[in-house]
C-alpha positions as CSV (number, residue, x, y, z in Angstrom):
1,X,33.2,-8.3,31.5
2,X,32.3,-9.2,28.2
3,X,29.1,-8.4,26.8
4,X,27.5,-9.7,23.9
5,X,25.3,-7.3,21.5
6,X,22.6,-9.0,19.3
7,X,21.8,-7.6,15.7
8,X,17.8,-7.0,15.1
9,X,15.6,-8.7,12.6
10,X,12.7,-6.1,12.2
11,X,10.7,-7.5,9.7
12,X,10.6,-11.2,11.9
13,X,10.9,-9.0,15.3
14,X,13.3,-11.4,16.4
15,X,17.1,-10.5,17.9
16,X,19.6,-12.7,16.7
17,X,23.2,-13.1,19.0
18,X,25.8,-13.7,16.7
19,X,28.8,-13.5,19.3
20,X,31.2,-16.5,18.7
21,X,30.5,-17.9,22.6
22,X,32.5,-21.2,21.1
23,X,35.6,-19.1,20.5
24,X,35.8,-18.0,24.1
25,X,36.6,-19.8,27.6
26,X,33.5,-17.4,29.5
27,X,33.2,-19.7,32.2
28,X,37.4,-19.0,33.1
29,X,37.4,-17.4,36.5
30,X,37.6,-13.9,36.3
31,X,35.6,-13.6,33.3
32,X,31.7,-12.3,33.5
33,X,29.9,-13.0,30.3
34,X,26.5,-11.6,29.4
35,X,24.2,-11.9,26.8
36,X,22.2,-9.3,25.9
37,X,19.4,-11.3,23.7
38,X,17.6,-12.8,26.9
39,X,17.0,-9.6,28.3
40,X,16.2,-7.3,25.4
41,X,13.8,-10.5,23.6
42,X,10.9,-10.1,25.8
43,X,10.3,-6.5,24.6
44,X,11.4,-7.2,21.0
45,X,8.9,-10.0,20.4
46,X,5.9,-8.3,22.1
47,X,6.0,-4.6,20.7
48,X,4.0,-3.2,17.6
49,X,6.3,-2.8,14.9
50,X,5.2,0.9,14.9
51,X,6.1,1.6,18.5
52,X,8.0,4.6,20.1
53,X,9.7,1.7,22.5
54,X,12.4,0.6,19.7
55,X,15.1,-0.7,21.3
56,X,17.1,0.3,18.0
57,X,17.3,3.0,15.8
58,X,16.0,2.7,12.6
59,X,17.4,5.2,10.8
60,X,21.4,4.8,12.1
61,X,22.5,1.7,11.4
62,X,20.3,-0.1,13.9
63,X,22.0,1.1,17.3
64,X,21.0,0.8,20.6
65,X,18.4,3.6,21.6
66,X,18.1,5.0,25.0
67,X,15.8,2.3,26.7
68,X,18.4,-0.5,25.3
69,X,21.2,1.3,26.9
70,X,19.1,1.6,30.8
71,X,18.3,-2.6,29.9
72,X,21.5,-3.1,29.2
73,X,23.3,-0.8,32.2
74,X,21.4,-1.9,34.8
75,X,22.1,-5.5,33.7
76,X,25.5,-4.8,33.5
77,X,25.8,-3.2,36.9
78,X,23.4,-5.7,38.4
79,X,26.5,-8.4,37.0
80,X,29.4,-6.7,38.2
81,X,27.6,-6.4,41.6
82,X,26.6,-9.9,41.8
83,X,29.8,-11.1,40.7
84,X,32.1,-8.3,43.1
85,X,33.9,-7.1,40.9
86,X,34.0,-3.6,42.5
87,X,36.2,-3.4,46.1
């Protein structure tokens, strides 16, 4: 499972995925790829920039806060699920 991790643009409210996809074979079976920017975009581009539903911390070198984590755990277990991974 590889799972990639985009960096926020506060002042533009705009997520930004900088994983190197071209460097990597994702589509090899075997290999479950996701992308976090789809699923965390909607709630970046639509909040108040004063909000109490950040998705990162502001004050700790942007990481993930609590509801990023559920977004990104259920999305992951949702994957590995899907793709039956688990036996």
């Amino acid at each position: 499972m590889i799972q990639s991790i985009p960096n926020e643009r506060v002042l533009e409210q705009t997520l930004v995925d900088s994983f190197p996809i071209g460097e990597f074979d994702v589509k090899r079976p075997g290999i479950e790829f996701l992308a976090m920017k789809a699923l965390l975009d909607p709630l970046e581009s639509k909040r108040p920039l004063e909000t109490k539903d950040l998705l990162y911390w502001r004050r700790s070198h942007h990481h993930w806060t609590p509801l990023a984590h559920r977004i990104s755990g259920e999305a992951l277990a949702q994957r590995i699920l899907a793709a039956g991974l688990l036996h």
